[in-house]
C-alpha positions, 0 to 999 in steps of 0.5 A: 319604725316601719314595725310600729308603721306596719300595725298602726295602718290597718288598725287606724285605717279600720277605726278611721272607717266609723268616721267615714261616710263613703259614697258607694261600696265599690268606694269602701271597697277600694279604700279597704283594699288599699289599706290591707295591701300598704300594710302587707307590702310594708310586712314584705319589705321587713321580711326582705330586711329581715332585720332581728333589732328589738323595737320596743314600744313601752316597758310596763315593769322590768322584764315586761316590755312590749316589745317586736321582732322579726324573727325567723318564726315570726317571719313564717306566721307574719308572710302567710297573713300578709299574702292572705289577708289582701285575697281574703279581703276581695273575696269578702267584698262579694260575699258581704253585699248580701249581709247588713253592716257591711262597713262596720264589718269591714272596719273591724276586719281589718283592724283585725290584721293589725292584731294577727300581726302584732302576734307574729311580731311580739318579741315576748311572751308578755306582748304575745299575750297582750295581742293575744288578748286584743285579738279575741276582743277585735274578732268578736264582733265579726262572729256576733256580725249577723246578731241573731239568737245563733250568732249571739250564743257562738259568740258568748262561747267564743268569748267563754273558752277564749278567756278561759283559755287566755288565764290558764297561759297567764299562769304561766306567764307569770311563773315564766316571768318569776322564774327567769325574770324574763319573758324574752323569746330566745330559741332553746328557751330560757328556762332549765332544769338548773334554774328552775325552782320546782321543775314538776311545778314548771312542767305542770304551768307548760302544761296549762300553757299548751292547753290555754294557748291551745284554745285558739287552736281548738285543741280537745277539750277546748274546742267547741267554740270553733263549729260554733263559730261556722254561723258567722259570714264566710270570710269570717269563719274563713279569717277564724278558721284558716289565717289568723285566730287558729294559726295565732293558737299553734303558733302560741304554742310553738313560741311557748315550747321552743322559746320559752320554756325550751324544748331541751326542757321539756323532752322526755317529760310527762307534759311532753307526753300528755301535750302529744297525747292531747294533740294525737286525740285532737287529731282522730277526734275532729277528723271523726266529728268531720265525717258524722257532720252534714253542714259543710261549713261546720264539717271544714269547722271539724276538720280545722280542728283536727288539723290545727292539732297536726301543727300542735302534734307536731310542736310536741315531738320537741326537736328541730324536725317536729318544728318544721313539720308543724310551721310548714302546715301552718303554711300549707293547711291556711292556704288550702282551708281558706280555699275549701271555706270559700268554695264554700261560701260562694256556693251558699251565696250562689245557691243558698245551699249548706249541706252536703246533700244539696251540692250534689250535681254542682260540678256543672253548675258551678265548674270553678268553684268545685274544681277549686274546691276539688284540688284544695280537697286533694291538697288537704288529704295529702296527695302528690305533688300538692301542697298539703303533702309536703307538710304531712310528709315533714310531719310523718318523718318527724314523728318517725324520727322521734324514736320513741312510743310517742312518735308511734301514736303520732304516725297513727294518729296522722294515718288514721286522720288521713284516711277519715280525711279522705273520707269525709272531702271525697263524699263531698266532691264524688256527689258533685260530679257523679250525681245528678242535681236535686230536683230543686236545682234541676232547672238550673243544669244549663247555667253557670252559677260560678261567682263573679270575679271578686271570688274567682280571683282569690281562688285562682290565686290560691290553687295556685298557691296550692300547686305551687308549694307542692311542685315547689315546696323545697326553698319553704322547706330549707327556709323552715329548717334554717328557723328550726336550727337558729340560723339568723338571717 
């Protein structure tokens, strides 16, 4: 029952929050706080239980329950929202004193959890669905917060290619269903070229699978709506960018390969090379929209979409290795973009400052903010011993294990990527600390305009996340390898 407990409390606690009338922000702020914490302890006493039982809540017809489980996938997903969730929610208590609403923001924040984890814990592709669904519905109206012409018009695109995206993986989903008569998450798949009626037919509902669930994850062509996302508060585009939307697309899509349809399935066949192909695109494609864009938010926006495709790459290379590439990044690429939006953030609530070319000088101005901003810039390019090494060396070694042309173009793909990744971070942070201010700023040189401790807290935590996987990464990495391999826990 704890499952059912552990969705039931922010959701609740986030509609309780219309009923409420609290008495000061530092009061709402509490409450909030203490909702998503009870619930992420509650996700870390199943994660230390780790039991794999079947909790079904309701059965719509045969073979359609909803249903939960923790599994080993489920765990990796399900660990990285619940450590997030608490730091995003107390950097976001800061940064939304200068916006309006900020409880009905709030309220539908946290409900927003509720939904992130009932995608990590569904047990089906059915009830992976569902949520999926409830998801969209529940973010909406944080990207629509601010209710200007702009925020209107990103969140009808929004609201456009994720219900696009949603009824190509139905079709799917129905064909799963009618052709196995399930829709079980079983490692291997449930799916084979035994069973299933019309193989060509089969490979072509995958294809529509990757590409609807793949939406979330901004894969090309579907990807538009995420830079137009950028206009909403930081802890959204934070929330939408790094823990739950996009990582709810890439781990879609690692259940429907590897559970669903199976990757034994799927190697070697025309939908495992159009999937790669899309993911390797996706790969050079947002990395070279990152370097052109001036807005630095909407840069971060371009650069998540290129690296939501390292984990979608990485799923379609189809063996235990590409597995573990691509959960590994999911891990490391959360912890470093949520730093890198909320740096971010905190400049633009600091200064009022947007573009690249207004931070020039802010090494001084703000010294924690750019050094947390610099490391997490580092971690993402891929240097040593920093966390984002470790998932691209996993991702490299599984494209080069795949023996094939495929594997070629991947290493391509990421090398390529990593350079213009490279490029477009360091013409960031080079002109913070080897250019001078802009006049504008100029008078500024002689004080501190870091955030207040709300907003350093979570930095600190994260760069320490950050540095940590990277000099500690290997039990992650162990414990990855063992969900790849089905090793029950």
């Amino acid at each position: 029952m704890l499952i059912f407990l552990t969705l039931l409390v922010p959701l609740l606690g986030g509609a309780a929050m219309s009923f409420i009338r609290f008495p000061s922000g530092k009061a709402r702020a509490i409450y909030v706080e203490s909702v998503v914490c009870l619930t992420s302890l509650m996700v870390l006493s199943l994660l230390m239980t780790r039991t794999q039982e079947t909790f079904t809540l309701y059965t719509l017809l045969e073979g359609l329950p909803l249903a939960f489980r923790l599994d080993g996938t489920a765990c990796v997903f399900a660990g990285l929202v619940a450590v997030l969730w608490p730091i995003a929610s107390l950097y976001a208590f800061e940064y939304m004193k200068h916006e309006e609403r900020e409880n009905t923001f709030m309220a539908w924040y946290t409900m927003s959890y509720a939904a992130t984890l009932a995608v990590a814990f569904s047990a089906n592709l059915f009830t992976l669905y569902v949520f999926y669904e409830c998801l969209t519905l529940i973010t909406l109206p944080l990207v629509i917060h601010k209710k200007d012409a702009l925020s209107i018009r990103a969140g009808r695109k929004y609201l456009l290619y994720s219900i696009t995206g949603a009824a190509l993986a139905f079709i799917a989903l129905v064909c799963i269903y009618f052709t196995s008569g399930t829709t079980e998450f079983v490692l291997g798949g449930v799916l084979n070229t035994e069973t299933a009626a019309g193989t060509t037919a089969m490979l072509g509902m995958f294809l529509l699978a990757f590409i609807g669930f793949g939406t979330k994850a901004a894969v090309f062509p579907m990807h538009a709506w995420l830079p137009a996302a950028s206009v909403a508060p930081t802890p959204v585009t934070a929330l939408l960018h790094a823990v739950a939307v996009v990582n709810t697309g890439a781990f879609a899509v690692l259940r429907v390969i590897y559970y669903s349809f199976g990757a034994d399935f799927l190697a070697g066949t025309w939908a495992q090379t159009a999937a790669l192909l899309i993911a390797c695109v996706t790969i050079v494609f947002g990395s070279s929209m990152a370097v052109k864009e001036q807005h630095l938010k909407r840069r971060l926006a371009w650069s998540t979409i290129s690296n939501l495709s390292y984990m979608l790459m990485g799923a379609a290379l189809m063996s235990p290795e590409g597995m573990v590439g691509s959960l590994s990044h999911m891990v490391m690429h959360g912890m470093t973009k949520i730093t890198l939006f909320y740096c971010a953030g905190a400049i633009l609530v600091r200064t009022g400052k947007e573009y690249i070319q207004d931070v020039r000088g802010f090494g001084k101005l703000m010294p924690v903010t750019c050094a947390a901003f610099l490391i997490a810039g580092m971690s993402l390019v891929g240097t040593p011993p920093l966390s984002g090494f470790v998932s691209k060396f996993n991702l490299l070694t599984a494209a080069a294990a795949n023996g094939t042309w495929l594997g070629i173009v991947a290493i391509a793909a990421l090398i390529i990527s990593a350079i213009l990744t490279a490029i477009y971070l360091f013409t960031v942070i080079g002109p913070m600390y080897f250019r001078p201010l802009n006049a504008d700023m100029a008078h500024l040189k002689d004080f501190n305009r870091d955030p207040n401790w709300m907003m350093l807290v979570p930095f600190a935590l994260l760069i320490t996340a950050v540095i940590g996987l990277g000099l500690w990464g290997g039990p992650l990495v162990s414990f990855l390898k063992n969900v790849a391999a089905g090793v029950t826990f």
